[in-house]
C-alpha positions, -999 to +999 in steps of 0.1 A: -228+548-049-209+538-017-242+538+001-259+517-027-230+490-026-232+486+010-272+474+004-261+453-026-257+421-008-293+419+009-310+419-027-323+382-035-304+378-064-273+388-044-278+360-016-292+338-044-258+338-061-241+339-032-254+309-022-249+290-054-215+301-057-208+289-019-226+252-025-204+251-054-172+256-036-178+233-009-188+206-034-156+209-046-140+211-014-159+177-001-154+158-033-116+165-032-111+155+001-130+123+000-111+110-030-080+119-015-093+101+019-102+068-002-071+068-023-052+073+007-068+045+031-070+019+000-030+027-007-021+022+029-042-013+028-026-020+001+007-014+017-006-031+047+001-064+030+028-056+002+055-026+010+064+003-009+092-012-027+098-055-032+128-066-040+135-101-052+153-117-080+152-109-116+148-140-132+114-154-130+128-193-125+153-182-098+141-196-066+145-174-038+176-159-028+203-160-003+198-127+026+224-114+048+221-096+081+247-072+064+222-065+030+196-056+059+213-030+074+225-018+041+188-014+027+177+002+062+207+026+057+197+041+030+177+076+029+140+077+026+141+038+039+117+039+070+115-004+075+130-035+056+115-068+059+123-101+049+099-116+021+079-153+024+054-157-001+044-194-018+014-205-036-007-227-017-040-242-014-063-244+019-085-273+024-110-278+052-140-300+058-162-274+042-145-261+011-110-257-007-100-227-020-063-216-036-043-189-016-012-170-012+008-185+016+028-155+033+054-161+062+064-141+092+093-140+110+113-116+132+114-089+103+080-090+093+058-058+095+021-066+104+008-031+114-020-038+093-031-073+100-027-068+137-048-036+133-074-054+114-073-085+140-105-095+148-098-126+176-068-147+180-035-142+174-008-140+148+012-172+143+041-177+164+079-170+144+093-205+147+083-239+135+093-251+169+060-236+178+025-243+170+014-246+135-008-216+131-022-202+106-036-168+103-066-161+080-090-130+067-129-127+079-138-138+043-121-172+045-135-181+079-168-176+067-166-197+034-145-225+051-169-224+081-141-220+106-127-202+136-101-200+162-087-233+172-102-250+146-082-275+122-073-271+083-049-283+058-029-263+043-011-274+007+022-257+000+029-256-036+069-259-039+065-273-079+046-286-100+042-319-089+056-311-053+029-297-034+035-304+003+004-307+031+006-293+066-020-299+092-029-263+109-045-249+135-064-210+128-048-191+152-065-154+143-090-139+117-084-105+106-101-084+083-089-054+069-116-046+046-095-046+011-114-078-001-092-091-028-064-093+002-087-108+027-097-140+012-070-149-005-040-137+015-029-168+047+002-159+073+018-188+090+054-190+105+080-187+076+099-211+093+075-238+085+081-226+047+115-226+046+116-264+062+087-270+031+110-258+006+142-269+011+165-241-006+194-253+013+222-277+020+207-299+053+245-322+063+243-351+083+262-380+097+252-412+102+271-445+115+270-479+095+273-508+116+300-538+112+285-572+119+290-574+156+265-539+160+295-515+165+303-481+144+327-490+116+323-461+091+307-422+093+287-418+062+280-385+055+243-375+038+231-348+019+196-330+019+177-301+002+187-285-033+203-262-050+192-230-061+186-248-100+164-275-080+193-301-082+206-319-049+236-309-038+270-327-032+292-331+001+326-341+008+348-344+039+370-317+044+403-334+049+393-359+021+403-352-012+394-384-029+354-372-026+345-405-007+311-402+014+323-426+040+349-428+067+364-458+079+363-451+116+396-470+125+417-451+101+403-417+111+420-398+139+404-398+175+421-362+183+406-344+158+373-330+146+360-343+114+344-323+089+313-325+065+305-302+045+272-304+025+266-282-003+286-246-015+287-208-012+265-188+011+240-220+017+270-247+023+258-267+058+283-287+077+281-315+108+312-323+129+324-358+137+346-365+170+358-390+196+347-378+231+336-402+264+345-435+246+327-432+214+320-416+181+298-383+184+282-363+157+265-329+159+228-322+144+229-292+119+197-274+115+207-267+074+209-236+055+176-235+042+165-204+068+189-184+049+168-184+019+140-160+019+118-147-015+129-110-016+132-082+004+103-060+014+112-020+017+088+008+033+095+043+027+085+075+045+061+084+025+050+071-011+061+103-024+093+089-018+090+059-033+108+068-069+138+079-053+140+052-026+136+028-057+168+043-074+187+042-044+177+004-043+191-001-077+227+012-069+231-010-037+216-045-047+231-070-069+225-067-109+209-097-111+181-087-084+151-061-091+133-038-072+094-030-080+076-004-065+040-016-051+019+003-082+039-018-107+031-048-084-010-042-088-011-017-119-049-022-120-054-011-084-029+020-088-048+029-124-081+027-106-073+049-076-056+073-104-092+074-123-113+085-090-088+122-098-109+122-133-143+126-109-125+154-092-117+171-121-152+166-141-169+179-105-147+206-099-157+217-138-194+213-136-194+234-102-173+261-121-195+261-145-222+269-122-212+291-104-201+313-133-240+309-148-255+317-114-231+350-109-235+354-146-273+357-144-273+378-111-248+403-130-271+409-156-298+414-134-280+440-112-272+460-145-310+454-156-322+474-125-296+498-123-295+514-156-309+545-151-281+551-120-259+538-147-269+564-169-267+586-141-227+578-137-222+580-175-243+616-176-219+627-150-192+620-166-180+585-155-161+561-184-173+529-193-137+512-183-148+525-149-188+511-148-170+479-162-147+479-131-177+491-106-194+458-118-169+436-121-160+446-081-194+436-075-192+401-090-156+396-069-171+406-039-204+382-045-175+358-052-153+362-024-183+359-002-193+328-018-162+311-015-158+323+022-196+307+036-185+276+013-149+271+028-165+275+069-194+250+051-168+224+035-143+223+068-169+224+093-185+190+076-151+177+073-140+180+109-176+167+116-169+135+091-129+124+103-142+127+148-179+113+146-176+090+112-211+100+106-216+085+075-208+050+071-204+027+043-200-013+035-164-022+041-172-052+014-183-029-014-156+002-005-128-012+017-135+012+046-166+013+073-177+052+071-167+079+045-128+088+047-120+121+042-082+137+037-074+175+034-047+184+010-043+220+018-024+231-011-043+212-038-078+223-027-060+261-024-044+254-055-079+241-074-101+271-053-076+298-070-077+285-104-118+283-100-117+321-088-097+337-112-120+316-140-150+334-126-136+364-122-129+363-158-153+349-169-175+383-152-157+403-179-182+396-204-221+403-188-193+433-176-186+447-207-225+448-213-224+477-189-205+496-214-235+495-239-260+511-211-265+551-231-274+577-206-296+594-232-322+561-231-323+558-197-325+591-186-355+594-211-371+562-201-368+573-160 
């Protein structure tokens, strides 16, 4: 028997199975690890342009909100927290010679993460961080093409601060990216959030300004207010040793030893200018306003999206009550749902190559016992058990099985290695995101998923086994 189970695997219907059983596996292997590889590149796209985790306020009419250097380092404290960003994001419309087309307007600034867009950079730049600088504007591969535009050349670009308050800016493309998530690419602008914050206006801007008596000299220090409140109201200013609420000060009642006061506005965005007497005259300082210390939420990168969930509690015990925080698949549910439904293909292929592989060792277990009844009958005759043929066959089926899954394993990982260095099968970024086929190795799922698809065969051997059992030594004897 020993010597007969040693020349089981070169019969045809041995390697036959074998084979099946290996093809099978390494289907299983390849399909796993390419979902995982898309779902994996498409989430960090994603990510590329919104983080992990946005926070921003919870009511829908609130416009912005106020950010401190101290909730920074409060959100970067916390565990799991890899990066925090400061949030710029308006509705806008882009306009060139060529077309117009509506956009989301993003701003960058010191904070701002661009890992992606600078990896997906194709020529130029990214805008500069201050609105002293030049007006760029950054833009995907998608939008140059339909607005007929490149590098240097001029656009308009509409900033839409309410709904009768939309605000143009002449522009100049600095850069086209392309990062090959489409729905991003054409519709997703960068430009300096500077330039945004000076658009919008969320603060208190104070200034003074001198009203001249008749003979052309300064007689009074009027005080002026600009921007609006957080409700979209202007705000009010007063003088701070005035208590009366007058905007004005007569200049020949005020003192020429001390520093005047005004103060625009209240709270966290309140703005002042300063009035004094230095070098014969009346001097005022220029305030650059408190509108750069509104920003539109906070963006928050984890370690890993497993993290994300706990991270996103964390968040909720440290901000304000009145401020949310939602995790990137609640901000595009029908991108998160989709990648969730490539795990149903998995699944289905995973099945179907079960399936096969238990018909294909089904068939070539039957046909072993087929030819070896009469040594069946031989065992049985010398007084072997039928628990003990069923076990004799059902080693045999493990062992074809084993084998199998070995050959398909070295067949799955050696095209895998070959797929992540060479990229040898490519794709259309504009139909699937990425250039060539990705492909990600989750070690304990695909161990996970090959166990539970070996112990179903194994099982599943039990029945053509138990066939064995039915083999009578006195028929095959006779018919040898």
């Amino acid at each position: 028997m020993a010597r007969s189970n040693r020349h089981l695997s070169a019969r045809p219907v041995v390697r036959i199975a074998t084979a099946g059983v290996a093809l099978g596996v390494a289907l299983m292997i390849l399909a796993s690890a390419i979902v995982q590889g898309f779902q994996h590149e498409v989430k960090q796209l994603v990510v590329g342009f919104d983080s992990h985790i946005q926070v921003a306020p919870s009511d829908p009419s609130a416009d912005g909100l106020v950010w401190s250097p101290g909730m920074l380092d409060s959100l970067r404290q916390l565990p799991g927290v890899a990066q925090v960003a400061l949030r710029h994001e308006r509705a806008g419309i882009l306009e060139s010679p060529h077309a117009l087309q509506g956009v989301i307007v993003r701003g960058v600034d010191s904070t701002s993460v661009l890992d992606r867009i600078e990896g997906g950079l194709l020529r130029g730049r990214t805008p500069k961080e201050t609105a002293q600088g030049p007006r760029d504007v950054l833009i995907g591969e998608p939008l140059a093409r339909a607005f007929d535009v490149d590098t240097g050349d001029k656009v308009t670009l509409y900033l839409i601060l309410g709904q009768e308050d939309i605000r143009p800016r002449p522009m100049t493309v600095a850069g086209v990216y392309q990062t090959g998530l489409q729905e991003f690419d054409q519709r997703q602008v960068w430009i300096p959030a500077a330039l945004m914050q000076d658009a919008a206006a969320r603060g208190a801007e104070a200034q003074i300004v001198f009203s001249d008596d008749d003979a052309g000299q300064p007689s009074r220090a009027v005080g002026q207010v600009f921007g609006r409140d957080p409700r979209g109201l202007g705000w009010r200013g007063r003088w701070a040793e005035s208590s009366h609420g007058r905007r004005s000060l007569p200049l020949q009642d005020v003192s020429r030893q001390d520093t005047h006061v005004w103060i625009a506005g209240t709270g966290a965005l309140a703005d002042t200018a300063r009035l004094w007497w230095a070098e014969g005259q009346w001097q005022t300082s220029v305030s650059s306003g408190s509108h750069r210390k509104v920003a539109d939420g906070y963006d928050v990168w984890t370690t890993s999206l497993a993290d994300v969930p706990e991270v996103q509690e964390s968040l909720f015990r440290t901000i304000p009550y009145d401020w949310s925080a939602t995790r990137v698949d609640q901000q595009h549910p029908e991108m998160f749902s989709w990648l969730r439904m490539l795990d149903l293909n998995v699944e289905v292929i995973v099945g179907l190559m079960v399936l096969i592989s238990i018909v294909n060792m089904t068939s070539a277990l039957l046909i072993i016992m087929l030819e070896r009844r009469s040594q069946v009958g031989v065992w049985k005759a010398l007084g072997m058990t039928d628990q003990a043929v069923v076990r004799t066959f059902m080693w045999h089926a493990t062992r074809i099985l084993g084998q199998g899954f070995a050959v398909g394993n070295v067949l799955a990982l050696t095209l895998v290695a070959i797929q992540s260095t060479w990229q040898c099968v490519p794709l259309d970024p504009e139909a699937y995101y990425v250039d060539a086929v990705p492909v990600l190795l989750d070690a304990p799922r695909i161990a996970g998923m090959e166990l539970v698809a070996f112990g179903l065969c194994v099982v599943a051997m039990l029945l053509p086994a138990l066939w064995s059992a039915r083999i009578r030594p006195s028929r095959t004897l006779r018919m040898s």
